[in-house]
Every structure is written in structure tokens, then in C-alpha cells.
N, C-alpha and C positions, 0 to 999 in steps of 0.2 A: 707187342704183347703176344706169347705163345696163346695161340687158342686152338679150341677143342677141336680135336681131328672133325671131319666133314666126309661122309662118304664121298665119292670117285663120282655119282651120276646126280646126287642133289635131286634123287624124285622120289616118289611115295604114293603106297598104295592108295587109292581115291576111295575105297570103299569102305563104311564103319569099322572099325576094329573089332575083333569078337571077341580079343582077350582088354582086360583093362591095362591100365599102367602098371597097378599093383603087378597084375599077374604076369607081365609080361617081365616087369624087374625080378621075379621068383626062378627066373630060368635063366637072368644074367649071369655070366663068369667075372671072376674078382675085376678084370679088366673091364667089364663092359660097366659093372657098376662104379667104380672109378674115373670111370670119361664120364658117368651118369654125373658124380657130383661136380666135375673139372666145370660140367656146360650150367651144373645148379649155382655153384658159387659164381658166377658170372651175373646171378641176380641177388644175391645178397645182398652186395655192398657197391654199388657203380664205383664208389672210389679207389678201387684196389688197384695198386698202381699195376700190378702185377701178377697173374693165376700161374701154377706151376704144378705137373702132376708127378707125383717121383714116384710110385706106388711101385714094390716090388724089394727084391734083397737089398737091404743096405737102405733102406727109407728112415728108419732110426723110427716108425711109426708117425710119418707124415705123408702119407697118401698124394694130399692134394694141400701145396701150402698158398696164401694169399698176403701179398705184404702191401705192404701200407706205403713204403718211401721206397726209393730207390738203393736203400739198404739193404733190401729184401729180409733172409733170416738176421741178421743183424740188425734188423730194427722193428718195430712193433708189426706182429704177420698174426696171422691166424689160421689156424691149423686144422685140417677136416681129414678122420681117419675114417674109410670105409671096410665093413666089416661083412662080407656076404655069407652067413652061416645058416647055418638050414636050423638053427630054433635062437630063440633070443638071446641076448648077450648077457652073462652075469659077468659077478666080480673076478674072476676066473680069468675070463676072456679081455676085461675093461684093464684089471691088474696091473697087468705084463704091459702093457702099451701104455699107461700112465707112467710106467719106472721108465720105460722106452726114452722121454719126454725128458726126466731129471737126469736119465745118464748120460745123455744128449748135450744139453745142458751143463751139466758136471765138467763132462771131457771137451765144452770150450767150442762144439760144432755148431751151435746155435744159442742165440737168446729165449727168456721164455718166452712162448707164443702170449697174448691178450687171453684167446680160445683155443680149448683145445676139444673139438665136437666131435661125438661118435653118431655115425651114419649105417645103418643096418638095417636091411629090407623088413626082420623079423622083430625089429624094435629092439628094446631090454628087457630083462625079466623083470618082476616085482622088486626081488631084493637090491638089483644097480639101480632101477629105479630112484627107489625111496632114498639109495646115497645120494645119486646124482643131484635131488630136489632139498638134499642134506649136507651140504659144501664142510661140516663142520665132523659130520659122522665119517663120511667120504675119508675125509686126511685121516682119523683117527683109525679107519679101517685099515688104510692103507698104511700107517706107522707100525700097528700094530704088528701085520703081516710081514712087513720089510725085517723088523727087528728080530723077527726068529727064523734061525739060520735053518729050521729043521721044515718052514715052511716052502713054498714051491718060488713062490715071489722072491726071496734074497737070497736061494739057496745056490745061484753061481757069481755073488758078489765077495770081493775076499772084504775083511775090517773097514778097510781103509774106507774103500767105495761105499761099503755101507753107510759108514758113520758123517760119510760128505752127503751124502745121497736124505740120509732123516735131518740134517740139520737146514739145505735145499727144501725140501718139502714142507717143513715146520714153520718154516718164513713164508709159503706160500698160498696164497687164495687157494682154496678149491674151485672155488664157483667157477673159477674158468674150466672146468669140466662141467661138457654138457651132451645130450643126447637131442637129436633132430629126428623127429616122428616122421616117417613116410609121408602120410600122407598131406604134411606140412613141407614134406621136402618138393613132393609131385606139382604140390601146388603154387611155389615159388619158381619150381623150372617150364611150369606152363609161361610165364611170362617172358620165357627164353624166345632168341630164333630156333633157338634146337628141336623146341616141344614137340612140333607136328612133324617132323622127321622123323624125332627115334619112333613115336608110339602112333603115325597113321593117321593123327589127329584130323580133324577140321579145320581149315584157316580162320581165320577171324572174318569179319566182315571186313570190305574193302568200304575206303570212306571215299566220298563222291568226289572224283576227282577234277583240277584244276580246266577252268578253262580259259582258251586262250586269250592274252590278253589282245587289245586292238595293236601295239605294234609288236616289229619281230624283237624275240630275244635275242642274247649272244649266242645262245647254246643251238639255236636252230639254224643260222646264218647258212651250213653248208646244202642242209637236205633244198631249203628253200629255195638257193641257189639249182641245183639239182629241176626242182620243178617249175620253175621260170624257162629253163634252157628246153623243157619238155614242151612247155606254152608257147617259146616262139619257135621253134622247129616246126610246131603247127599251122601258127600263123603268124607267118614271117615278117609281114609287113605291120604290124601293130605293137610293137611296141613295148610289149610286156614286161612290166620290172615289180618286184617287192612291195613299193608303195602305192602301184595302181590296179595288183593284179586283183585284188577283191570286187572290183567295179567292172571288171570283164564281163560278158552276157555270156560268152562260153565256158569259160573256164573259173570264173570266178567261186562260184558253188562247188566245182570242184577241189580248187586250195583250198577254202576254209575247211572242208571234209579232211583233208586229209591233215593238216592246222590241229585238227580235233582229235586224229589217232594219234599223232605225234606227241601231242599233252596225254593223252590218254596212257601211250604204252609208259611215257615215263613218269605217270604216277606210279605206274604198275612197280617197276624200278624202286621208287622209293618205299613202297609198303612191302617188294619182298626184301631189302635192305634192314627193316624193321622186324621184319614176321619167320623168316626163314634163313635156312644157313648162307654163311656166302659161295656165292659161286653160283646159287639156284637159276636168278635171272640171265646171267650169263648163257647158262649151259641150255635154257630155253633159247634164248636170243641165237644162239652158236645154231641149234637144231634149226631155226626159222632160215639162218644161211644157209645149211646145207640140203634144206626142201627145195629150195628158191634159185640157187645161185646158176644151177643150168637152165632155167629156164630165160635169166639174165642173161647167162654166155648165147645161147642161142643167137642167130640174125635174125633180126626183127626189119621190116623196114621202116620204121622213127624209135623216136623214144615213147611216144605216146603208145604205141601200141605195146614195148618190153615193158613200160611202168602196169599198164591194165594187165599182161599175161602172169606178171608176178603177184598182183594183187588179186590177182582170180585164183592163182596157183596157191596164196599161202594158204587160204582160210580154209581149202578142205586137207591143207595136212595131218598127220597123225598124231596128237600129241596129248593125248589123253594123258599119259605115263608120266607128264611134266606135273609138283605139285601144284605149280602157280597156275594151270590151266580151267583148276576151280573156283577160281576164281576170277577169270579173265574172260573178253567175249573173242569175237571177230575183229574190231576196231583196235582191240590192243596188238593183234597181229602184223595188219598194216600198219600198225605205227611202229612197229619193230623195223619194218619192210625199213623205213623214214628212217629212224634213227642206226640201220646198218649203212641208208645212202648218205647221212649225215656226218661218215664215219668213212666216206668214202669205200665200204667195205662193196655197195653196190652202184651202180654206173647207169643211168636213166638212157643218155645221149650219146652214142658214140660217136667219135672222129669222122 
């Protein structure tokens, strides 16, 4: 599935916004407000087999289309045209992009859409309004207008197209023109991962996350291997393995500690999978390697002591600038530490 471009560092300012959404959409370019609805329509409908943004010359007036099957325009889509103008949209401006729609249509490039929704920071004026909430006045407006060649609407259509174009339109619902109020749009794409990226937002609360169960999972097998080889490198003659290290007097408090970061960071994983764009928790986890990773290369003499200088090293990194770090303590750090040795990406014991 094409999806919504993603800034290059995935981080965001931590401090309240002083502009709102509204005001901050007031200063978009046609392009910026176009990716706006690419990332909204992603929470309209989960079902959409498929989001697509054509927005520019040659769109035929489909911005941003969404279809339903694998047909894509060929089979039932729904159509979202964004409109960035500096005062509200009349008939005028809606017109032209409704005929956009049947000569489309006409000339055999697409099916008709289900919807066809206008999206515009400054809303409609009264008069598209009252058509829009009037699917009956709406077609009649727009017959009306088509049919006179002296008007602005039919005035570069020759007979032919016209006369295919009102008998199209005459067969068709209006209703599926519709207009989408800001701040109904703002409030559907808060539910996005996109929200708190483009506008600065606040994350949501983090829900309390998982803890570990009594045996190991599949997904931990390597880091825990990792810290077993750290536990008998210390104490050589004991024995230590996965099924007994909890019961150690030395070390035992320390595996389940670190047991704890490892669930911890990879809640963290799963709520910015939910909460923010992709790539976020990576490009944290990426930064946590490249805080760390020399002090791993360094010589240490055990592993006990390279596991403690990394876990000392991570937590005063700098990472304010990450958004997920508003979220996040010290224990999801070390458990990043875990799931990069997990990943073999870091090396407790050397050779």
C-alpha cells in the first residue's frame, strides 16, 4: 500500500505548539494540504484496499483517490479533492471540478467514484453550502450552467460532449457530493500516526506495559542467551543457564531487571507502531546504537563490565529531539541496549 511520505528524522518538537492545527493548515501549500488528506483518509475507512495521491496537472480532479477492491478506479473508489484557497469555495470554484468528474467519466478514464468530497481549510461559502445539503438543487444548478454555452462551466465543451455530459449527470445522484469541515477533518486525522508529527502534538498516554511472563519467550532467546554467557564468564564454575538463572543470589535480581527493560522497550515498539509514523522507533533505537556502540567496541576486561559501561553510557544520552522520548523513561533505554544484543547488533562477551 502507498503510504503517506514520512519525514527523513521521524522527531518533533516536544514543546506545546503556539500555532493550532487550524492555523498551522492556513499556511500549507497545495502539496502540504494534499499529503494532509493522503494521511486523513487513512482513517476514514480501514477498509481501503488502497490510498493514492495524484494531486497536480492531469488529476482530472482527484487529489487523493481511495478504492475499495483491487480494481482500483475501475471499481467502487472514493474520491477526495483538496482545495487550499485563501476564502471559501463557492459554485464557481466546486463547478469546474464536478464536470472535471463526468468528463472523466465520459471519456472512459474512470468509473464514477461512490463520493466525491471537497476538502478546504476555509470551508464553503453559504451558497455551495446550501447545494451541497441540497443533492437535488446541486444537479439542477449544475444542468443548468452546463446547458448554456455563453456560461463559464460548458463554455470549452463542443455539442457532442455536452449533450453526453447532461444526459451523465441527469442519471446521477448528487448526494455523492460532499464537503468535509476542518475541523471534522482535524479531528479524524488526530487518530492518525501522522497527528503528532505534522502539528507538535502530545503523544497519548502510554498504557502500562507487559510484564514478563515466568518463562522465556521465542522473541528473547538471543539477548538472554547474551546474558547467561555474561553470568558465567563471572562465575565460571556455576553453572548458569535460562531455567536457573532467576534463583542465583548474584545475579538473579539482575536478569529479571533487565527481563523488565526488554518488555518494557518493546511495549514501547508496539505503541509507537500505533501512535506515530514509521520509522520513529527505529530511528530512536538506530540513535541508542550509535551512542553506545563505542563504548561496546572498546576493551573491556569481561563482559560484565562492557554490559554495565553500556548501560551506564545509554541513559545519559541526548535524546530529547526523539518524539517517543516523552514518553519513554531510562528502562526503555536499556531494554533497547537488549533488544540491539537480541539482534546481535551488540556483543556482551567477546572471544
Amino acid at each position: 500500500m502507498q503510504k503517506p511520505q514520512v519525514p527523513a528524522t521521524a522527531k518533533a518538537n516536544l514543546a506545546p505548539p503556539h500555532v493550532s492545527p487550524q492555523g498551522r493548515i492556513q499556511l500549507y501549500n497545495d502539496v502540504d494540504w494534499e499529503e494532509f488528506i493522503r494521511e486523513w483518509v487513512t482513517a476514514v475507512e480501514a477498509s481501503y484496499f488502497q490510498i493514492k495521491r495524484f494531486g497536480g496537472a492531469g488529476d482530472r480532479g482527484a487529489d487523493v483517490a481511495a478504492f475499495k477492491t483491487e480494481r482500483g478506479m475501475e471499481g467502487p473508489w472514493d474520491c477526495f479533492q483538496g482545495k487550499h484557497y485563501s476564502s471559501p469555495l463557492g459554485f464557481a470554484d466546486a463547478g469546474p471540478e464536478i464536470l472535471k468528474v463526468f468528463r472523466a467519466v465520459n471519456g472512459g478514464h474512470w468509473s464514477m467514484p461512490d463520493t466525491y468530497q471537497f476538502l478546504a481549510p476555509r470551508g464553503c461559502g453559504t451558497q455551495l453550502n446550501q447545494l451541497l445539503s441540497q443533492p437535488t438543487n446541486l444537479k439542477a444548478k449544475f444542468l443548468e450552467e452546463l446547458a448554456d454555452p455563453k456560461k463559464p462551466l460548458g463554455r470549452d465543451l463542443d455539442e457532442t460532449e455536452r449533450t453526453a455530459i447532461a444526459a451523465l449527470a441527469t442519471g446521477t445522484d448528487f448526494a455523492m457530493f460532499r464537503s468535509v469541515e476542518l475541523l471534522d477533518a482535524i479531528a479524524t486525522h488526530r487518530t492518525t500516526i501522522y497527528h503528532v508529527e505534522r502539528f507538535g502534538t502530545a503523544l497519548a498516554d502510554r498504557p502500562t506495559h507487559e510484564t514478563p511472563p515466568d518463562g522465556l519467550g521465542p522473541t528473547e532467546t538471543r539477548y538472554v542467551d547474551q546474558l547467561i554467557d555474561v553470568y558465567n564468564e563471572r562465575h565460571p564454575d556455576q553453572g548458569i543457564r535460562p531455567d536457573n538463572v532467576l534463583g542465583h543470589a548474584d545475579v538473579g535480581e539482575h536478569f529479571r531487571r533487565q527481563r523488565e527493560a526488554f518488555y518494557k522497550a518493546e511495549s514501547l515498539r508496539v505503541y509507537a507502531r500505533d501512535s506515530v509514523p514509521p520509522g520513529t522507533f527505529d530511528l530512536l533505537q538506530e540513535d541508542i546504537h550509535a551512542g553506545v556502540v563505542d563504548v561496546v567496541d572498546v576493551d573491556h576486561p569481561d563482559g560484565w563490565t562492557r554490559l554495565s559501561k553500556t548501560l551506564a553510557q545509554v541513559v545519559s544520552l541526548p535524546l530529547s529531539h526523539h518524539t517517543l522520548i516523552q514518553i519513554s523513561d531510562l528502562e526503555d533505554r536499556k531494554g533497547i541496549c537488549h533488544q540491539l544484543a537480541n539482534a546481535d547488533r551488540l556483543t556482551w562477551v567477546r572471544p
